[in-house]
C-alpha positions as CSV (number, residue, x, y, z in Angstrom):
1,X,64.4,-13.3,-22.9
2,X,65.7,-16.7,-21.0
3,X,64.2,-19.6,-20.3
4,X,64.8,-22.8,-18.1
5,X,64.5,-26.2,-19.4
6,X,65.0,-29.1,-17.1
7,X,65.6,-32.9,-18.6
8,X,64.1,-36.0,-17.8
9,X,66.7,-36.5,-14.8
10,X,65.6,-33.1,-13.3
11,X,68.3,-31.4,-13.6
12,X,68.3,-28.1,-15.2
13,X,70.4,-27.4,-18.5
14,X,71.6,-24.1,-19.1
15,X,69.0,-21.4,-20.2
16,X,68.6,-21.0,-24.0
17,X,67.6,-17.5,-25.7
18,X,64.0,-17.7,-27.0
19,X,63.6,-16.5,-30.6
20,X,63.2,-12.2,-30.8
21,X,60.7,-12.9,-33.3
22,X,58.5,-15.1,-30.5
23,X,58.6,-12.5,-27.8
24,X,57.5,-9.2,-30.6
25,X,54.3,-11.8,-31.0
26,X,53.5,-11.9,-27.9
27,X,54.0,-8.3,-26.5
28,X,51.9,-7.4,-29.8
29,X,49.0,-9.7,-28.7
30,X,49.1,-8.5,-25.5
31,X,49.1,-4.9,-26.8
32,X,46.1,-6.0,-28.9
33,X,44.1,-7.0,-25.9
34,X,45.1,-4.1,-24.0
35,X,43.3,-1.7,-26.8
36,X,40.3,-4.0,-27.0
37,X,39.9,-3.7,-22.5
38,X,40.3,-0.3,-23.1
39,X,37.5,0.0,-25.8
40,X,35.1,-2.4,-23.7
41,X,35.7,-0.8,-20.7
42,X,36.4,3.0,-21.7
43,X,40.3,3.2,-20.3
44,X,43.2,4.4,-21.4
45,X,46.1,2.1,-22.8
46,X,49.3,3.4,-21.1
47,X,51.9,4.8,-23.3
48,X,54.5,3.2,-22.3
49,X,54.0,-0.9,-23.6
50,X,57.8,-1.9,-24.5
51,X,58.0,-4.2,-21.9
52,X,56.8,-7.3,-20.8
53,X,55.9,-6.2,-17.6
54,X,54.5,-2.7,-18.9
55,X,52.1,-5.0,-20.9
56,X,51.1,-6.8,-17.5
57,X,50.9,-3.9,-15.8
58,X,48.8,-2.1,-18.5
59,X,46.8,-5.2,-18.7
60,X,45.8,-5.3,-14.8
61,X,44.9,-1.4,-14.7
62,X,42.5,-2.2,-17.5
63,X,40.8,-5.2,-16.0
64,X,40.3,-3.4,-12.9
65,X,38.8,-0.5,-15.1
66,X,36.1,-3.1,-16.9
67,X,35.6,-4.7,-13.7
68,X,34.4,-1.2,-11.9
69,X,32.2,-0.6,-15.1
70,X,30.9,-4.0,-15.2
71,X,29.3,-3.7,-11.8
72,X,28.7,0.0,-12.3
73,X,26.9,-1.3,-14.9
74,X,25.0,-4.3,-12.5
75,X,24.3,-1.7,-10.4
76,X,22.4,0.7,-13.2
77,X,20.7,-2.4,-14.5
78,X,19.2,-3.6,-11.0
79,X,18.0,0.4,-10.5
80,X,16.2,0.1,-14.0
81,X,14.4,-2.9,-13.4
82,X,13.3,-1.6,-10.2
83,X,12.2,1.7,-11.7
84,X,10.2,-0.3,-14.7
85,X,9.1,-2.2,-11.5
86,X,7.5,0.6,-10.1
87,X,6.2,1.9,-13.1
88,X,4.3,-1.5,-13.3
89,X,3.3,-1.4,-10.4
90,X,1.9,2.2,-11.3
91,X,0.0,0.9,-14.6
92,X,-1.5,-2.0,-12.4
93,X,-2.5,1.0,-9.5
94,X,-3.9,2.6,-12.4
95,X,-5.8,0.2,-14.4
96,X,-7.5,-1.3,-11.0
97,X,-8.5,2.5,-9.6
98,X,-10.2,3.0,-12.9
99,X,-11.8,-0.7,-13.0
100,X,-13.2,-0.6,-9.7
101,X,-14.5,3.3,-9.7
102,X,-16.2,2.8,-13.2
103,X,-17.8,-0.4,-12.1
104,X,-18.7,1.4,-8.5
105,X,-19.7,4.9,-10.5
106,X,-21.9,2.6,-13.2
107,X,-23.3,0.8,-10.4
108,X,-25.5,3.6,-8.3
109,X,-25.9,5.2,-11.5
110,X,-27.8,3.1,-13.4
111,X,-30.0,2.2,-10.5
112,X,-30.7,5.9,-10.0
113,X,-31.3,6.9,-13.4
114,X,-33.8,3.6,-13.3
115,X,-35.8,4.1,-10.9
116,X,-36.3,7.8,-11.2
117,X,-37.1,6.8,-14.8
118,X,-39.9,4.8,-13.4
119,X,-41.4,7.2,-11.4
120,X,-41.8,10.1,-14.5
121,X,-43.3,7.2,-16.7
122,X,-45.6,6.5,-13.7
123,X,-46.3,10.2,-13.1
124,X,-46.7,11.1,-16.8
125,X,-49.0,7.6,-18.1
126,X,-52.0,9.1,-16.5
127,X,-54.3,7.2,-14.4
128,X,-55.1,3.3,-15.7
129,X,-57.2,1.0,-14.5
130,X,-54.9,-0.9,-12.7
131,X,-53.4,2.1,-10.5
132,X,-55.9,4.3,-10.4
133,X,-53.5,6.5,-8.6
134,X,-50.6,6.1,-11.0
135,X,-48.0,5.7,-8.6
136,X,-49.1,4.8,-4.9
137,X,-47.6,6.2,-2.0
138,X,-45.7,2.7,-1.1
139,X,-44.4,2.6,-4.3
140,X,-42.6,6.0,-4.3
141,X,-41.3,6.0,-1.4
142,X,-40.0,2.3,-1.9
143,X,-38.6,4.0,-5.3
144,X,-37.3,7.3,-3.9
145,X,-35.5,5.4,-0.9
146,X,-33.6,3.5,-3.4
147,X,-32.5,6.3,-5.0
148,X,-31.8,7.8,-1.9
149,X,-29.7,5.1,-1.1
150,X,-27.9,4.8,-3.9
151,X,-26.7,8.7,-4.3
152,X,-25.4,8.0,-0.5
153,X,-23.0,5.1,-2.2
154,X,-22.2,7.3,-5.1
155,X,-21.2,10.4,-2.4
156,X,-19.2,8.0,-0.3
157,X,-17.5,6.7,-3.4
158,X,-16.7,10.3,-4.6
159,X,-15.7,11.5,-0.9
160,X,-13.3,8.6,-0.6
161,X,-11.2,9.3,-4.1
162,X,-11.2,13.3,-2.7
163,X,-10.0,12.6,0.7
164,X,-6.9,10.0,-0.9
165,X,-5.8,12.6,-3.3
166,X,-6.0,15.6,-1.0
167,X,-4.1,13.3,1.6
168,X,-1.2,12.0,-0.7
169,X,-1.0,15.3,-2.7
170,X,-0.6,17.7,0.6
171,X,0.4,15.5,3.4
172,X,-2.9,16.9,4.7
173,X,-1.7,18.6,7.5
174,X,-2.9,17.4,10.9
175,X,-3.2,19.2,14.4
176,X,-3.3,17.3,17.5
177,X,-5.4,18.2,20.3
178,X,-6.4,16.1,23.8
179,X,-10.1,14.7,23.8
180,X,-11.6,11.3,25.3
181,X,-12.5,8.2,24.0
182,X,-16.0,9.0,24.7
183,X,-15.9,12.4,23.1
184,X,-14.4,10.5,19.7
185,X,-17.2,7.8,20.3
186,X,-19.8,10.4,20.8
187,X,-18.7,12.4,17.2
188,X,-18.2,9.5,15.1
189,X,-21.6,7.6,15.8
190,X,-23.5,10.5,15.1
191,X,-22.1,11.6,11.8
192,X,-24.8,7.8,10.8
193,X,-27.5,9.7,12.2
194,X,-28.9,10.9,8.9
195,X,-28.4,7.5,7.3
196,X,-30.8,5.3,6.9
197,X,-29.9,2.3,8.4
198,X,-27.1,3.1,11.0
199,X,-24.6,1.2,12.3
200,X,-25.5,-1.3,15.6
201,X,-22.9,-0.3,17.6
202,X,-21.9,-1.2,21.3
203,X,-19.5,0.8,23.2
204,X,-16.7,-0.7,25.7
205,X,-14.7,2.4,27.5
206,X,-12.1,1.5,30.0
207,X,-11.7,3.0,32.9
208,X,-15.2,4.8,32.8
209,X,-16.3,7.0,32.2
210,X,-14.6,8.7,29.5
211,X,-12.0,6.1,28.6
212,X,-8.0,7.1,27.9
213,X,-7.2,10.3,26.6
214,X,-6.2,10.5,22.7
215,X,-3.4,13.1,21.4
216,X,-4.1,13.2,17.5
217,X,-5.6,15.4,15.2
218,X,-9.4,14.7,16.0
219,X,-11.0,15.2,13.0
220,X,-9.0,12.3,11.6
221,X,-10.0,10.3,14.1
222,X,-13.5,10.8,13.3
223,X,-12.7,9.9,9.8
224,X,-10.8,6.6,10.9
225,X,-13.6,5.5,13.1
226,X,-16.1,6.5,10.5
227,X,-14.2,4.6,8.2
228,X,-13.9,1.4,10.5
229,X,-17.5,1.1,10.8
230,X,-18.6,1.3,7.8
231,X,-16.4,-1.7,6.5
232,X,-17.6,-3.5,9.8
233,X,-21.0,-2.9,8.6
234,X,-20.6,-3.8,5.1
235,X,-19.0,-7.1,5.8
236,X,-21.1,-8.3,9.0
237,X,-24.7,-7.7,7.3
238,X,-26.1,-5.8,9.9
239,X,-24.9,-7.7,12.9
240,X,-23.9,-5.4,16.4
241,X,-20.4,-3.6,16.4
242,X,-18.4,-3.4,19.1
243,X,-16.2,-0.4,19.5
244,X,-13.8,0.0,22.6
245,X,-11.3,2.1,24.1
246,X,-8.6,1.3,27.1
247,X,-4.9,2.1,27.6
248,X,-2.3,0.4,27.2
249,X,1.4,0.4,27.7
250,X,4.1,-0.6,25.4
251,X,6.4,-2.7,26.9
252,X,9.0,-5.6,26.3
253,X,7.0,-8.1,27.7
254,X,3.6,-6.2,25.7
255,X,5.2,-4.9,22.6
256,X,3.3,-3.1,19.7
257,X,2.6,-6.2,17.0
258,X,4.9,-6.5,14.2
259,X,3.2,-6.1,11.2
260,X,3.4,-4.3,8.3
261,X,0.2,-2.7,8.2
262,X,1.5,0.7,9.7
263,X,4.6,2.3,11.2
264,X,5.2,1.8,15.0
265,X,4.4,4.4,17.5
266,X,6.5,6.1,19.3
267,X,4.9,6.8,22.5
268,X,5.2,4.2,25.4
269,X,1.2,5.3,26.9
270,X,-1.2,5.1,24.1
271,X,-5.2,4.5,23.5
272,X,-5.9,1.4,22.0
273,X,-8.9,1.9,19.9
274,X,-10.8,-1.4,18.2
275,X,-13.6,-1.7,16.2
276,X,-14.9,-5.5,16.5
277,X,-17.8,-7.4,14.1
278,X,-19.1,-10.8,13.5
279,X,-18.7,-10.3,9.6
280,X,-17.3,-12.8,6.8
281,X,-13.7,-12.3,8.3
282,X,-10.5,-11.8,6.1
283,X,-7.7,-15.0,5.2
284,X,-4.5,-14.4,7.0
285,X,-2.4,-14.0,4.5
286,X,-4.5,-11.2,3.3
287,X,-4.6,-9.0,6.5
288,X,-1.8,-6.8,5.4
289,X,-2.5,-6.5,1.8
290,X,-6.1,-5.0,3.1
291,X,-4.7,-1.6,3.8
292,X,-3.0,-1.3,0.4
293,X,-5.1,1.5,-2.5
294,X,-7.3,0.1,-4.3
295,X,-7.4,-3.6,-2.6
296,X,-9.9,-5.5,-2.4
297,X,-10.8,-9.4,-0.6
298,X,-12.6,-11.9,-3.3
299,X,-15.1,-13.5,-1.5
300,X,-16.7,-16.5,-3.7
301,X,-20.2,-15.9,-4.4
302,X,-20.3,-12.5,-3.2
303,X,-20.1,-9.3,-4.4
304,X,-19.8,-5.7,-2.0
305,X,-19.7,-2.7,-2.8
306,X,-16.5,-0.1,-2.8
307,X,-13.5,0.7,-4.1
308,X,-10.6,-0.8,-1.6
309,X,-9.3,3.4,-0.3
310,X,-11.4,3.1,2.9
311,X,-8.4,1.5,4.5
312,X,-5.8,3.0,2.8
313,X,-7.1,6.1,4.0
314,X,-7.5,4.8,7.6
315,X,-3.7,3.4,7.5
316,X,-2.3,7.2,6.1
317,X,-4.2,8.9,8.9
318,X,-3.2,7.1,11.0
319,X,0.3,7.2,10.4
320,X,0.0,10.8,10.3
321,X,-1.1,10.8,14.1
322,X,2.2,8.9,14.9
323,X,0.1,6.1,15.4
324,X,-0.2,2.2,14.1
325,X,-3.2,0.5,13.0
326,X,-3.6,-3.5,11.8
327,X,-6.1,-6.2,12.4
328,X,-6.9,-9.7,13.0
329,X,-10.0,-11.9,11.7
330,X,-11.0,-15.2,11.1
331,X,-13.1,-16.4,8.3
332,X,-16.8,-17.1,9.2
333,X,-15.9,-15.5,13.0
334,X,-15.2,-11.9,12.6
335,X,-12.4,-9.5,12.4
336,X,-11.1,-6.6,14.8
337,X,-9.5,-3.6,13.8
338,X,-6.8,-2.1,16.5
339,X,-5.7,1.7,16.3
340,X,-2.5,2.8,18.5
341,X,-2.7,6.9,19.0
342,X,-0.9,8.6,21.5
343,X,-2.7,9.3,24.5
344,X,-0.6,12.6,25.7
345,X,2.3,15.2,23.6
346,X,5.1,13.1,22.7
């Protein structure tokens, strides 16, 4: 092997032979570093490395062989994380559902075992002077309503967990049929009827006097709106709700809002449902969270009742009827809650 040298005057002198010994060194430390690229990165040296440039080109086929592997490996690493990111995500899922059920289950529970505890030691003491009639009228039926009440919560709670598993476990297969506004109205206000202390609710229809059409599965619909006012209830402490009904075309100029609340739909004449109360109201930055499982708004110094699926279920439904759903509030003022549904067959 030659090499150059110029002098100090920049001319070049005539090429001198580099030592034999020099050049074996440094073909045998390349070699060297070949085998170790091809250990790290799991290639194969080439079998031909007598050269200088057989080294070089030995040398770049590796590197490009760790550098595939290298990101390869990037790549695994990132799908990892996310995966133990899910499964997080899963343990947190986990440990709130059973937080909030056991507290919600312990809850009616203890006030029904309670109070009907108090009525058999009533009934069983025998007359005293006091209460000559051992329990009087007032007092069990003040008693008895409680309980009443508080095996309605404990259904609720037990007919929410049902319906989320049945929906995420089948896809809880919906059929669409045509029906009013009013009709939907009609159903879903009297499925309160046997409660004790129904909804308020005032009804808006536009155009009277049946409203738009809907195109969903109907039954589902009843369950949304069933759904909607009961959280309007819960959070406006018995103040009027205002349901209402009217078309509405999606245009350019009045476009579908774009949240992340629920999928867009894809029909351009839809019913625009809403469900409006004078209740606490919900922070912004917490109006898409609200339709996550399990979710529930801290309000300081107050507690309700519930496990955070009502709206979850509402949102999955709703979906389901190629429709959107989302909501607007503000605290002290109120919130609304807007469901888009088809109003005819796609």
């Amino acid at each position: 092997m030659k090499s150059d040298v110029s002098n100090e005057s920049g001319k070049t002198n005539k090429p001198v032979e580099q030592p034999a010994l020099a050049i074996n060194e440094q073909l045998e430390s390349l070699r060297r570093i070949c085998q170790r690229l091809a250990t790290i990165g799991g290639g194969t040296v080439p079998e031909k490395l007598e050269s200088l440039d057989d080294v070089i080109g030995g040398l770049s086929s590796l590197v490009e062989v760790c550098a595939r592997r290298l990101k390869n490996s990037r790549q695994d690493e990132k799908e990892l994380r996310q995966i133990r990111d899910e499964l997080e995500d899963v343990e947190r899922l986990k440990a709130r559902f059973i937080r909030n059920v056991s507290h919600e289950l312990r809850t009616p529970l203890a006030s029904i075992d309670g109070f009907a505890r108090a009525l058999l030691k009533m009934e069983t003491s025998g007359p005293t002077e006091s209460n000559p009639e051992m329990v009087s009228p007032e007092t069990r039926r003040q008693f008895l309503s409680i309980v009443s009440q508080e095996s309605q919560r404990l259904g609720k709670l037990i007919e929410d967990v049902l319906d989320l598993a049945e929906i995420e476990s089948s896809g809880a297969r919906r059929t669409p049929t045509q029906f009013t506004a009013r009709e939907l109205f009609a159903d879903a206000t009297n499925s309160f009827s046997n409660l004790q202390n129904p909804p308020v609710v005032t009804q808006r229809i536009s155009p009277e006097p049946d409203g738009p059409t809907i195109y969903a599965d109907r039954e589902a619909m009843i369950e949304v709106l069933r759904q909607l006012l009961s959280n309007a209830q819960k959070f406006s402490a018995g103040q009027p709700i205002v349901i209402g009904a009217e078309f509405v075309t999606i245009t350019p100029k009045n476009p579908v809002p774009a949240t992340e609340s629920g999928s867009r739909s894809s029909v351009n004449t839809s019913a625009r449902l809403y469900v409006k109360d004078k209740g606490i109201g919900i922070p912004k930055e917490e109006l898409d969270a609200i339709f996550e499982k399990f979710y529930k708004v801290e309000h300081p110094g107050a507690t309700f009742p519930g496990t955070g699926l009502g709206l979850s279920i509402v949102r999955t439904m709703i979906n389901q009827n190629n429709g959107q759903v989302w909501a607007t509030s503000e605290v002290g003022r109120g919130s609304t809650f807007y469901v888009l549904v088809p109003s005819q067959p796609a």
